[in-house]
PDB file with one MODEL, atoms N, CA, C and O in Angstrom:
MODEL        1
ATOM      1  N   UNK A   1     108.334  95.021 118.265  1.00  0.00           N
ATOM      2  CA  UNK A   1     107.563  95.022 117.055  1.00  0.00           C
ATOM      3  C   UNK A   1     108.326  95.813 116.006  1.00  0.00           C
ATOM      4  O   UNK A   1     108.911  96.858 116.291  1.00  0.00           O
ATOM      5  N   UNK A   2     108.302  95.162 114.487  1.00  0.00           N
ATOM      6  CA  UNK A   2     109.245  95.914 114.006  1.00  0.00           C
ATOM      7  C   UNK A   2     108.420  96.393 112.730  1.00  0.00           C
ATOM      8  O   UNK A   2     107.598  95.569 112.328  1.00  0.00           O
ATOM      9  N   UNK A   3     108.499  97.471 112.101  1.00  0.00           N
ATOM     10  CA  UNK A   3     107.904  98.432 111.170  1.00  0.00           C
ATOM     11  C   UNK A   3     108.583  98.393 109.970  1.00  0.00           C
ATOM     12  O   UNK A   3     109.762  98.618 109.700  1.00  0.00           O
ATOM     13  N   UNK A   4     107.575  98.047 109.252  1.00  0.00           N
ATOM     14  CA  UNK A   4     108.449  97.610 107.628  1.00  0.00           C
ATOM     15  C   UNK A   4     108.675  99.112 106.821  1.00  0.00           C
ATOM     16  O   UNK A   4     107.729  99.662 106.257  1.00  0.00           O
ATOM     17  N   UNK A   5     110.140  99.733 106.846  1.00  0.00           N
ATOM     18  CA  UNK A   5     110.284 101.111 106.402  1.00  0.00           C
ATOM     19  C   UNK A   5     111.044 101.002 104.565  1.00  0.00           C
ATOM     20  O   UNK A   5     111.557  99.916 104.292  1.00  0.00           O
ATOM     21  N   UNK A   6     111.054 101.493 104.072  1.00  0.00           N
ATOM     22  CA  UNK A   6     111.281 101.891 102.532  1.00  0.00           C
ATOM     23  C   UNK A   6     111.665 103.134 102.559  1.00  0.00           C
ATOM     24  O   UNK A   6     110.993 104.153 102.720  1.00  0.00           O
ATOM     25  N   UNK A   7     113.311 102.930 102.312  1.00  0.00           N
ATOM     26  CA  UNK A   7     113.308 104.890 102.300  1.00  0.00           C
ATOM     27  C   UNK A   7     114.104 104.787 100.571  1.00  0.00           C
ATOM     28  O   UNK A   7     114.550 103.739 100.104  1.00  0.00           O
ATOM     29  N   UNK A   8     114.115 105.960  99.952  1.00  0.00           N
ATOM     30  CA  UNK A   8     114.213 106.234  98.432  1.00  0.00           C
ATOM     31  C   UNK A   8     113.654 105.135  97.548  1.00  0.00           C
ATOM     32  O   UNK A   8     114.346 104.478  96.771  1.00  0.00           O
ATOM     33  N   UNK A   9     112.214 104.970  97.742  1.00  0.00           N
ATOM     34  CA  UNK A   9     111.366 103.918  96.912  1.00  0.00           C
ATOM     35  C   UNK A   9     110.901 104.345  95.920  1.00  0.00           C
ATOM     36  O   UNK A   9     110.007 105.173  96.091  1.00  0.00           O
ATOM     37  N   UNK A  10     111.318 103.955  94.302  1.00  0.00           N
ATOM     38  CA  UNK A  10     110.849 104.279  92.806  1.00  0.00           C
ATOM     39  C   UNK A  10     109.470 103.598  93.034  1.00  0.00           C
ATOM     40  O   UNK A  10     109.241 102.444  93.397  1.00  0.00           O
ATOM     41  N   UNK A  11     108.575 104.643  92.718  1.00  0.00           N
ATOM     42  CA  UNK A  11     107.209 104.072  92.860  1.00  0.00           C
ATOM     43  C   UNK A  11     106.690 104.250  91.446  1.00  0.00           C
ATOM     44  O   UNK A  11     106.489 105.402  91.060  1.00  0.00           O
ATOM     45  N   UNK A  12     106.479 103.349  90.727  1.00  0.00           N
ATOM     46  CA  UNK A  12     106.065 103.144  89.383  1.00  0.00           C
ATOM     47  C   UNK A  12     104.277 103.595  89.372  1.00  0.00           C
ATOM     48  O   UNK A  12     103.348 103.331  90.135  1.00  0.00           O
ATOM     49  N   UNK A  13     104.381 104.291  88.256  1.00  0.00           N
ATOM     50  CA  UNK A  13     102.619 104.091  88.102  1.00  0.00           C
ATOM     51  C   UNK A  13     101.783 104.401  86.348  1.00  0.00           C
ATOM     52  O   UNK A  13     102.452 105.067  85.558  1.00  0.00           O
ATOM     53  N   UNK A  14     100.890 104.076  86.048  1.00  0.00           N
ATOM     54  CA  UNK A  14     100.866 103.939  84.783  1.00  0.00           C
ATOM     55  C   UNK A  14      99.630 105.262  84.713  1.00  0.00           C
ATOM     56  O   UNK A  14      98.780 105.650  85.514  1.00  0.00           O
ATOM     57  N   UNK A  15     100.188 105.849  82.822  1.00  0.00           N
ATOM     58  CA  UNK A  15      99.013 106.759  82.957  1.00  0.00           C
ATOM     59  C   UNK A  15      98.848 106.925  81.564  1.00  0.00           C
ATOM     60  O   UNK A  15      99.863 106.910  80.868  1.00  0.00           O
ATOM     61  N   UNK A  16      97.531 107.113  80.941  1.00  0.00           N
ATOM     62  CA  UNK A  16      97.485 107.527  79.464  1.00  0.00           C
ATOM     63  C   UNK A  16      97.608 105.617  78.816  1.00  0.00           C
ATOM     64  O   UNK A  16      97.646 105.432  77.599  1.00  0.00           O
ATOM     65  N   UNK A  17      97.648 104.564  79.663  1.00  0.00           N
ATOM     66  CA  UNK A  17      98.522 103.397  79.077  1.00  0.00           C
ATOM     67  C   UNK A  17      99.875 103.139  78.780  1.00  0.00           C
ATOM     68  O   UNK A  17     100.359 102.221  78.117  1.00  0.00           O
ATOM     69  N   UNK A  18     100.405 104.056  79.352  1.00  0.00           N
ATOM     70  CA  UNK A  18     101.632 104.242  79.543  1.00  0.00           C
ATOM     71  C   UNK A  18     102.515 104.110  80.757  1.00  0.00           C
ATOM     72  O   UNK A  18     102.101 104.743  81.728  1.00  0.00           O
ATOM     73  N   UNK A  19     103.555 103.484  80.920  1.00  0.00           N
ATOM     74  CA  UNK A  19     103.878 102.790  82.208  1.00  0.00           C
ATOM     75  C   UNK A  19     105.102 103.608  82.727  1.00  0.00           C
ATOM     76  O   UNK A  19     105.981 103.995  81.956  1.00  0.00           O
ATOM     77  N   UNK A  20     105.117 103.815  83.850  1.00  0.00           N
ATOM     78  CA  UNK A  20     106.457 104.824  84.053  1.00  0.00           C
ATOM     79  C   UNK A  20     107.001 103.978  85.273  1.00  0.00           C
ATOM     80  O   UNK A  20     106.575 104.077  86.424  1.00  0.00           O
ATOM     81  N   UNK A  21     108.029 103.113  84.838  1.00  0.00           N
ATOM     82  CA  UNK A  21     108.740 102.451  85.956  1.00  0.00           C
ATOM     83  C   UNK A  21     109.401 103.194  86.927  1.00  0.00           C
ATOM     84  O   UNK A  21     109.169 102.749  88.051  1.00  0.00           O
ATOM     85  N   UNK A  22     109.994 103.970  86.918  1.00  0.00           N
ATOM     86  CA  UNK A  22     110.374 104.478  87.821  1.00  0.00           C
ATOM     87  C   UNK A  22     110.119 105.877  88.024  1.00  0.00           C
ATOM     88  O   UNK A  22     111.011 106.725  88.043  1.00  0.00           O
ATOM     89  N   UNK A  23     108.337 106.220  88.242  1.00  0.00           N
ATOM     90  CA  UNK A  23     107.651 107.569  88.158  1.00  0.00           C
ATOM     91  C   UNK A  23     108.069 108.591  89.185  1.00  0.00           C
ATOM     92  O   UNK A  23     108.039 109.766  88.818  1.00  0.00           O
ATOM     93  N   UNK A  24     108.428 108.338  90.334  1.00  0.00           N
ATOM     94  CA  UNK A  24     108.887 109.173  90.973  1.00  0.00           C
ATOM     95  C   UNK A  24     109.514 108.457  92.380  1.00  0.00           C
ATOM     96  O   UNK A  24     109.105 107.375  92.801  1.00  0.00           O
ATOM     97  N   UNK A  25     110.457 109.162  92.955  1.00  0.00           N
ATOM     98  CA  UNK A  25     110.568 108.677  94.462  1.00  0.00           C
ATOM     99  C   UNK A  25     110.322 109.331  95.560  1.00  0.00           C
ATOM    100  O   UNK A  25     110.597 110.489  95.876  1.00  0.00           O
ATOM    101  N   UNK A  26     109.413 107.927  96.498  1.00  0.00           N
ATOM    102  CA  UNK A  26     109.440 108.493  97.414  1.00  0.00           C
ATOM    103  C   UNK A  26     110.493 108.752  98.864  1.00  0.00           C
ATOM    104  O   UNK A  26     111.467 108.098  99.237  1.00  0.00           O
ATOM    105  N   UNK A  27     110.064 109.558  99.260  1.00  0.00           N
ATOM    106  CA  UNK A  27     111.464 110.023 100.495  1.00  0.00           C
ATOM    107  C   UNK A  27     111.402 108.509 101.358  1.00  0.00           C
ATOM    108  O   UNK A  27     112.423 107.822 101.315  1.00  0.00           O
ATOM    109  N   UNK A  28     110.157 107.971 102.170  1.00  0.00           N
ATOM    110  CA  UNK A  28     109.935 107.329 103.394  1.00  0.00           C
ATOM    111  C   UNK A  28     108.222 106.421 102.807  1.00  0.00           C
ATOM    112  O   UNK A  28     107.478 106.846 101.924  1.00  0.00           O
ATOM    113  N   UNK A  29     108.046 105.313 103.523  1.00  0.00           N
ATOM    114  CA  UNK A  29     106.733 105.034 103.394  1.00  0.00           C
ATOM    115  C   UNK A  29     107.079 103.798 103.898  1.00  0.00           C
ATOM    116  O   UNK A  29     107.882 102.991 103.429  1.00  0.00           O
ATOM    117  N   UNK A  30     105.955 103.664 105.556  1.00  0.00           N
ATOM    118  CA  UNK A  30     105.707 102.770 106.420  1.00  0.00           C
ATOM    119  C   UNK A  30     104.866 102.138 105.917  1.00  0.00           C
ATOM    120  O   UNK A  30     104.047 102.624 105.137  1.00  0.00           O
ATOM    121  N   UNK A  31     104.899 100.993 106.243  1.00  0.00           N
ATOM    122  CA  UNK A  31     104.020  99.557 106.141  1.00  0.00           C
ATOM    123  C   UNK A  31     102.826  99.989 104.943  1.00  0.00           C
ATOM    124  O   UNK A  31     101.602  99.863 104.986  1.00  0.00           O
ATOM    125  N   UNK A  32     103.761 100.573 103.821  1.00  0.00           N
ATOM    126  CA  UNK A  32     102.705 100.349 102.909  1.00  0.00           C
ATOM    127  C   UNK A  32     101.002 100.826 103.548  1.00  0.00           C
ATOM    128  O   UNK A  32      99.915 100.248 103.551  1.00  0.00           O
ATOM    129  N   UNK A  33     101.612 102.502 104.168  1.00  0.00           N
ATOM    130  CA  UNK A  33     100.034 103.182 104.504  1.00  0.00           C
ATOM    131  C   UNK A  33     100.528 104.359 104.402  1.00  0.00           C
ATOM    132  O   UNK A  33     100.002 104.907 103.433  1.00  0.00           O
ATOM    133  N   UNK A  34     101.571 105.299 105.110  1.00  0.00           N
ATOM    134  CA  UNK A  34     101.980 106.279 105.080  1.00  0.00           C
ATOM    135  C   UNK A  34     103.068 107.145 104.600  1.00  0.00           C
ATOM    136  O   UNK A  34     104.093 107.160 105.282  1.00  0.00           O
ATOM    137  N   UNK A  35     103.011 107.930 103.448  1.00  0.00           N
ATOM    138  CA  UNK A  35     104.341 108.608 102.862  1.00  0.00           C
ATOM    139  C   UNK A  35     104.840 109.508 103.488  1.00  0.00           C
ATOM    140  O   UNK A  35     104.102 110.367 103.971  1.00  0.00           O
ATOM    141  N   UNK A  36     105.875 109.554 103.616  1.00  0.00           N
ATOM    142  CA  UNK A  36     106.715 111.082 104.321  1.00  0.00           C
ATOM    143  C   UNK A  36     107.594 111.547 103.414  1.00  0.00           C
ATOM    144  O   UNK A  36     108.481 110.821 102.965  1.00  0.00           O
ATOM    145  N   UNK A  37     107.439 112.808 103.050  1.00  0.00           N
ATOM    146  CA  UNK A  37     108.083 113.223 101.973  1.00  0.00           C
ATOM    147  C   UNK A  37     108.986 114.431 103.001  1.00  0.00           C
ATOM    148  O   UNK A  37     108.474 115.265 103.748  1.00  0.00           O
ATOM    149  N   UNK A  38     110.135 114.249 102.801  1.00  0.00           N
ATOM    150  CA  UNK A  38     111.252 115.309 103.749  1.00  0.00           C
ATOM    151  C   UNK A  38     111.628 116.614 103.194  1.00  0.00           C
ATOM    152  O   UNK A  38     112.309 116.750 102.178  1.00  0.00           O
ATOM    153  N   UNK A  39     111.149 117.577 103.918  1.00  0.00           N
ATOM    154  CA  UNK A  39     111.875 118.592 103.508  1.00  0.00           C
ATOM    155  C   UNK A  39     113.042 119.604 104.497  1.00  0.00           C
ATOM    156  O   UNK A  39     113.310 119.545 105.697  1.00  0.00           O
ATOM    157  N   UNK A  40     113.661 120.691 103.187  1.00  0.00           N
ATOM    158  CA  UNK A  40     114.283 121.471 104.655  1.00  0.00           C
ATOM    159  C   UNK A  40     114.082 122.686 103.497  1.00  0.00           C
ATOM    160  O   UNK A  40     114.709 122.716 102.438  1.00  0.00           O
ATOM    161  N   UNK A  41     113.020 123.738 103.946  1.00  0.00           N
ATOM    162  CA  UNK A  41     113.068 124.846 103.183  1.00  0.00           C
ATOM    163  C   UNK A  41     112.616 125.667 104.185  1.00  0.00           C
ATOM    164  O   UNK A  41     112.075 125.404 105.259  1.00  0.00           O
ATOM    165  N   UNK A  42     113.061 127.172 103.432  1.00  0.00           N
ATOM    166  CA  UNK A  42     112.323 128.430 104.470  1.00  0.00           C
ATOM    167  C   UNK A  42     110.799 127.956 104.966  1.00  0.00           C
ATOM    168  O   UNK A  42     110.464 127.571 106.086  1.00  0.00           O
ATOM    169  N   UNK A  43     110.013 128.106 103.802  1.00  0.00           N
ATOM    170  CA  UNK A  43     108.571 128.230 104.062  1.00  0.00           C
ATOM    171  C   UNK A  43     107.962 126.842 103.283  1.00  0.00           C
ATOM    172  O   UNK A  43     108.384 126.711 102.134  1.00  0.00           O
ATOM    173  N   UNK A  44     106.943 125.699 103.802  1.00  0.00           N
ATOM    174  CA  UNK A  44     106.205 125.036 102.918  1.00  0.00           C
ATOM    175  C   UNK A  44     105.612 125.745 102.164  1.00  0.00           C
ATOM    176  O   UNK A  44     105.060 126.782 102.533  1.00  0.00           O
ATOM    177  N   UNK A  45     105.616 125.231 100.724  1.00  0.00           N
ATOM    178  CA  UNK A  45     104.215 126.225  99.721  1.00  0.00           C
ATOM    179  C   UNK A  45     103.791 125.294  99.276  1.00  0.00           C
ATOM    180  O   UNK A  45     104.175 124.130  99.164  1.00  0.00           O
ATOM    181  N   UNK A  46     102.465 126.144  98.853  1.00  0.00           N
ATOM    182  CA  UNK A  46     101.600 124.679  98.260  1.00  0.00           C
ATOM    183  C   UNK A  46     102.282 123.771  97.440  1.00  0.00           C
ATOM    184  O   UNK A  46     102.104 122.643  97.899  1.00  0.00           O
ATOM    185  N   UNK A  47     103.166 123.742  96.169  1.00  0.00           N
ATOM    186  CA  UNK A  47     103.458 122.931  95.380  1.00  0.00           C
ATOM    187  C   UNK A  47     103.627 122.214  96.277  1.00  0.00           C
ATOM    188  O   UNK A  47     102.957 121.204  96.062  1.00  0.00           O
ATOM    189  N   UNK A  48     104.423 122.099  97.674  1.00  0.00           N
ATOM    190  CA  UNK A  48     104.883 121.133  98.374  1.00  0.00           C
ATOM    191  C   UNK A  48     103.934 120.137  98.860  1.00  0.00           C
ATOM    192  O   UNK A  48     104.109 118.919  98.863  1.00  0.00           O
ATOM    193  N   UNK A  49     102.830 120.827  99.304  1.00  0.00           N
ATOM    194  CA  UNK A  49     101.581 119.401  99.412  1.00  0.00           C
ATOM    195  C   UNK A  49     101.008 119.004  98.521  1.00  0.00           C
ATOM    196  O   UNK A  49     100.513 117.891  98.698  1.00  0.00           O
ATOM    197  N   UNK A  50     100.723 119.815  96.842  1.00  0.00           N
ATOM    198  CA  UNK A  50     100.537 119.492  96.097  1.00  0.00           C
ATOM    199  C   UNK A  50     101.601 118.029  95.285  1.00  0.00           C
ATOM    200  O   UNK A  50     101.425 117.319  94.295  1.00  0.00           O
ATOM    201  N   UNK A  51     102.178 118.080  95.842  1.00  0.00           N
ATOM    202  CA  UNK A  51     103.558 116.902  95.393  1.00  0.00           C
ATOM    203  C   UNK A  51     102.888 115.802  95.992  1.00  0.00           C
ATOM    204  O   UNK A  51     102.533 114.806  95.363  1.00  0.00           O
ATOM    205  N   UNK A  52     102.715 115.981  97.204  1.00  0.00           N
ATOM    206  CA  UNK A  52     102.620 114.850  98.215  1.00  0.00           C
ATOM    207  C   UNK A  52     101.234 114.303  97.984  1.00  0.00           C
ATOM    208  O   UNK A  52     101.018 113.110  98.194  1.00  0.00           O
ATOM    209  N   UNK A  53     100.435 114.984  97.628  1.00  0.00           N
ATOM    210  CA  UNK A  53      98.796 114.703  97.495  1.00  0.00           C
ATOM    211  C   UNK A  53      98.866 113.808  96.206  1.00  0.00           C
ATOM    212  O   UNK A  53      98.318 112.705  96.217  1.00  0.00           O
ATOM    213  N   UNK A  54      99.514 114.254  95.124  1.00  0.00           N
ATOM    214  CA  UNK A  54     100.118 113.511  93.971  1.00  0.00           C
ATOM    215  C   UNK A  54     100.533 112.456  94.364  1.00  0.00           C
ATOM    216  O   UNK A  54      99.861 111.517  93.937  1.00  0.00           O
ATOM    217  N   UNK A  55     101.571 112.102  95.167  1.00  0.00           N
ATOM    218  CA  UNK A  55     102.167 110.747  95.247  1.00  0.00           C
ATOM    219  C   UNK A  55     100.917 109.826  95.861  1.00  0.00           C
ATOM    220  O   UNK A  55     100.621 108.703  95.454  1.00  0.00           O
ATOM    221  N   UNK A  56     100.083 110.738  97.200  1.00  0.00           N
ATOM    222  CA  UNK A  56      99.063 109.819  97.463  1.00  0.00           C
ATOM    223  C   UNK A  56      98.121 108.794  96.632  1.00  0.00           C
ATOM    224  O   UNK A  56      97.811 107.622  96.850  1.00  0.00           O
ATOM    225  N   UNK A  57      97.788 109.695  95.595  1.00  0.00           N
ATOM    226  CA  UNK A  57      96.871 109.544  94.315  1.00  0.00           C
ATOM    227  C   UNK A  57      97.755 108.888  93.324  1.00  0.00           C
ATOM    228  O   UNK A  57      97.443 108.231  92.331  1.00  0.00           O
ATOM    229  N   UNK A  58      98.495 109.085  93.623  1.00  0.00           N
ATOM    230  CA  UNK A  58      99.519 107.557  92.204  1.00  0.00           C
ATOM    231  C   UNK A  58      99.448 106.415  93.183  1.00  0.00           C
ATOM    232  O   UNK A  58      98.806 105.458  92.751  1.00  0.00           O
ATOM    233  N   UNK A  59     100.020 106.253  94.574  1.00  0.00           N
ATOM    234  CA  UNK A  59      99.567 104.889  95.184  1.00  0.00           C
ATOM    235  C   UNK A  59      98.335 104.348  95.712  1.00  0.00           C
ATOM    236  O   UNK A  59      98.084 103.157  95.895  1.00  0.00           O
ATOM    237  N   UNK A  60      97.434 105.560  95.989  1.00  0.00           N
ATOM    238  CA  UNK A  60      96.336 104.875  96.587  1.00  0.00           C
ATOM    239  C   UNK A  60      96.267 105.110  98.218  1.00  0.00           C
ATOM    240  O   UNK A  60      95.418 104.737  99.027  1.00  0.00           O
ATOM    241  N   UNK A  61      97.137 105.653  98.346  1.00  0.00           N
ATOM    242  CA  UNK A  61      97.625 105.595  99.937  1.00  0.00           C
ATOM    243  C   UNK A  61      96.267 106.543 100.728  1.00  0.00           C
ATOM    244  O   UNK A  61      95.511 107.190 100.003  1.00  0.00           O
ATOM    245  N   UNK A  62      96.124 106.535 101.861  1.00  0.00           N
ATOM    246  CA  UNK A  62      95.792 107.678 102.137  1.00  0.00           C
ATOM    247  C   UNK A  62      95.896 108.471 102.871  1.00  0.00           C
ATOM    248  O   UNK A  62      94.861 109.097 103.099  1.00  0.00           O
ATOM    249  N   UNK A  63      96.985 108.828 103.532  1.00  0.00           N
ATOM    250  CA  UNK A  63      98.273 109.376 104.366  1.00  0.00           C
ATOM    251  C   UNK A  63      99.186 109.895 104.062  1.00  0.00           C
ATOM    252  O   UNK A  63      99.859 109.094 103.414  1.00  0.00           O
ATOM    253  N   UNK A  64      99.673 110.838 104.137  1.00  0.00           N
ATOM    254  CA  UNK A  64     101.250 111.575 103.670  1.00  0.00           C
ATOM    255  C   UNK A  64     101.371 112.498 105.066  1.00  0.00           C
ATOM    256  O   UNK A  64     100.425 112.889 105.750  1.00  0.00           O
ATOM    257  N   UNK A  65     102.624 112.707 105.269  1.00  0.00           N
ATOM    258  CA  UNK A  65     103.272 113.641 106.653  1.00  0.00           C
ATOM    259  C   UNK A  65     104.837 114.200 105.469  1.00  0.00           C
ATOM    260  O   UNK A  65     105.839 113.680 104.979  1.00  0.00           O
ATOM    261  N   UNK A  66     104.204 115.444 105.499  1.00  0.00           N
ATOM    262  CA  UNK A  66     105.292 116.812 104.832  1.00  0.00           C
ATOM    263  C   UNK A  66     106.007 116.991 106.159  1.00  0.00           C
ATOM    264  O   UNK A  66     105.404 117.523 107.092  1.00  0.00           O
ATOM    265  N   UNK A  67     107.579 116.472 106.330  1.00  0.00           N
ATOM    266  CA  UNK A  67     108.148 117.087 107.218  1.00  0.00           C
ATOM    267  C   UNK A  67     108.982 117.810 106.458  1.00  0.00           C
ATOM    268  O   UNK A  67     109.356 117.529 105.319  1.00  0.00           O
ATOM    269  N   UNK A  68     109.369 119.076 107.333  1.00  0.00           N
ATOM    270  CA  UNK A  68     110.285 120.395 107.174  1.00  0.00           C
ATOM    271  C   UNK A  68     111.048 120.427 108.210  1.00  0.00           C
ATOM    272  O   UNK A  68     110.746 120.815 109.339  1.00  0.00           O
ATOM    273  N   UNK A  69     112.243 119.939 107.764  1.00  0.00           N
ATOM    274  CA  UNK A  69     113.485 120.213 108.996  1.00  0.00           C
ATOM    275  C   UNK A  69     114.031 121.599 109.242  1.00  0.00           C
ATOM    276  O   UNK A  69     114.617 121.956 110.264  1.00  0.00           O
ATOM    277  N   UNK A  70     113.784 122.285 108.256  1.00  0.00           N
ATOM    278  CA  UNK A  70     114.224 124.137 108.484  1.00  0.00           C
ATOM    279  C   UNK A  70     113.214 124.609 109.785  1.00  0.00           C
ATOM    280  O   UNK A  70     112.793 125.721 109.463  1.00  0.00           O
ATOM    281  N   UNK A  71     112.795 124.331 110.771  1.00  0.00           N
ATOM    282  CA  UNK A  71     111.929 124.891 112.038  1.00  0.00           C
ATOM    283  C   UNK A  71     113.037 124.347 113.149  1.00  0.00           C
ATOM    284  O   UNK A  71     113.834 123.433 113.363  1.00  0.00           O
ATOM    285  N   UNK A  72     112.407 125.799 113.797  1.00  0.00           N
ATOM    286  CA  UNK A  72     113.235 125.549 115.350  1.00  0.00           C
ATOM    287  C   UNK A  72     112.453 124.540 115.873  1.00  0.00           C
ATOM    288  O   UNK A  72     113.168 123.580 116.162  1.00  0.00           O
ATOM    289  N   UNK A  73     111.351 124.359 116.103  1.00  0.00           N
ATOM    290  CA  UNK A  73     110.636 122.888 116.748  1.00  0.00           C
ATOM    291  C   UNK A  73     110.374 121.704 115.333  1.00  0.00           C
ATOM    292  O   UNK A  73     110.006 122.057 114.213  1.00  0.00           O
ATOM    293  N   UNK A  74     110.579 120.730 115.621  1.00  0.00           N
ATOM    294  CA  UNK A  74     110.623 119.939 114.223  1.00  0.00           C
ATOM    295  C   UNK A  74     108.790 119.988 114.194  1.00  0.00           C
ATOM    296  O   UNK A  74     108.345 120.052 113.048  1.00  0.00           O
ATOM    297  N   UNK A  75     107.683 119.964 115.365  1.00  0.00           N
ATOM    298  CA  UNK A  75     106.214 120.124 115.758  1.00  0.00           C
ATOM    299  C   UNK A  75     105.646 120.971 114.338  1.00  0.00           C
ATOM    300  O   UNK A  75     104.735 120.641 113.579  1.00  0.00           O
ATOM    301  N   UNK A  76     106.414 122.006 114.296  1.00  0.00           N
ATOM    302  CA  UNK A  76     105.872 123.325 113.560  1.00  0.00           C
ATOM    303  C   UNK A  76     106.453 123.289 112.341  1.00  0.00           C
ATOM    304  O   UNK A  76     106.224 124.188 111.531  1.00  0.00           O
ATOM    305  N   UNK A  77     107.412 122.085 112.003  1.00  0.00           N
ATOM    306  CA  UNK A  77     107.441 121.727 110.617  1.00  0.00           C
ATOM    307  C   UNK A  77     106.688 120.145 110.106  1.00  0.00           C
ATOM    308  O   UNK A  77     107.229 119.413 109.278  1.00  0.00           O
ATOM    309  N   UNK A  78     105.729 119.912 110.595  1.00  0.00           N
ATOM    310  CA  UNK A  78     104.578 118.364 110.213  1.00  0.00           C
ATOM    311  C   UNK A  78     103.511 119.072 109.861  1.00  0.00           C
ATOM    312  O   UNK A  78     102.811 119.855 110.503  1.00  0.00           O
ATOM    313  N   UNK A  79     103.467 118.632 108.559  1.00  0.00           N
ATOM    314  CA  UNK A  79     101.859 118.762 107.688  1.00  0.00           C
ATOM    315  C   UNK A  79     100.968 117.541 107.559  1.00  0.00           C
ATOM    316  O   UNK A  79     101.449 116.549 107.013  1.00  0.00           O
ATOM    317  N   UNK A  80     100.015 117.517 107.898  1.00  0.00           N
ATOM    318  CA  UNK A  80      99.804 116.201 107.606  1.00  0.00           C
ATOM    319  C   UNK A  80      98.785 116.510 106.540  1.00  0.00           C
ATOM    320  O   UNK A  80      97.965 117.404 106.752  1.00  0.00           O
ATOM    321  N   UNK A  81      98.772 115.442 104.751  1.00  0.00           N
ATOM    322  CA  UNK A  81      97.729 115.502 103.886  1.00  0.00           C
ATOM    323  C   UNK A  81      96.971 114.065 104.088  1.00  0.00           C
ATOM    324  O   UNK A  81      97.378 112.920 104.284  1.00  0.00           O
ATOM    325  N   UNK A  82      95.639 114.682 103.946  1.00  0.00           N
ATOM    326  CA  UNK A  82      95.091 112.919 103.314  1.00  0.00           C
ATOM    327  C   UNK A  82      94.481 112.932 102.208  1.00  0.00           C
ATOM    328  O   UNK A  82      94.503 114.043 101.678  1.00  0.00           O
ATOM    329  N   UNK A  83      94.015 112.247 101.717  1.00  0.00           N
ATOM    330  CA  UNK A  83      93.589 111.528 100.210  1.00  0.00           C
ATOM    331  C   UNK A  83      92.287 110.497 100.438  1.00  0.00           C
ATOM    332  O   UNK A  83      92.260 109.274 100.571  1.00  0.00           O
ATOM    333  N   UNK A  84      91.391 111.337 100.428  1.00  0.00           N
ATOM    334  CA  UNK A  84      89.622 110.873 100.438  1.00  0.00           C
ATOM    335  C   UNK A  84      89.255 110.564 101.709  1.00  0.00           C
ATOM    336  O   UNK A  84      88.262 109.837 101.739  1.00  0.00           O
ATOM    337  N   UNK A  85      89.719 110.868 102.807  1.00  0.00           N
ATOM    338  CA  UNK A  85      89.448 110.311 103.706  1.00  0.00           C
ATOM    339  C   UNK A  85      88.259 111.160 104.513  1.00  0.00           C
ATOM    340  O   UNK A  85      87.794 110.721 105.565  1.00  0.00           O
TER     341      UNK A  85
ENDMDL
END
């Protein structure tokens, strides 16, 4: 079974009536349900889920997974956000 992946995807979204083609990118996003936004820093801080909660809310999605590759177990670097759920 194969998993439809998108990695550095310009995700357009409009705001004010104003159209922003290429509003931001995302890191990862499976079958059009789940974003993964990659990181490698000391510590997650909020801006960092605050980013991701953002991208949720520009697509609609309602799934995001904050990975942080800076952890000795990759376990203890997965955040997971959702968006209305």
């Amino acid at each position: 079974m194969g998993y439809k992946v998108e990695s550095e995807v310009f995700i357009p979204f409009k705001w004010d009536d104003i159209l922003f083609e290429n509003g931001f990118r995302a890191d990862l996003i499976i079958e059009n349900k789940v974003i993964f936004e990659i990181k490698s820093v000391q510590v997650i801080s909020p801006v960092h889920l605050k980013q991701l909660m953002t991208y949720l809310k520009l697509t609609e999605l309602k799934l995001g997974l904050l990975l942080n590759f800076n952890e000795a177990l990759l376990k203890d670097g997965i955040k997971r956000v959702v968006n209305s759920l």
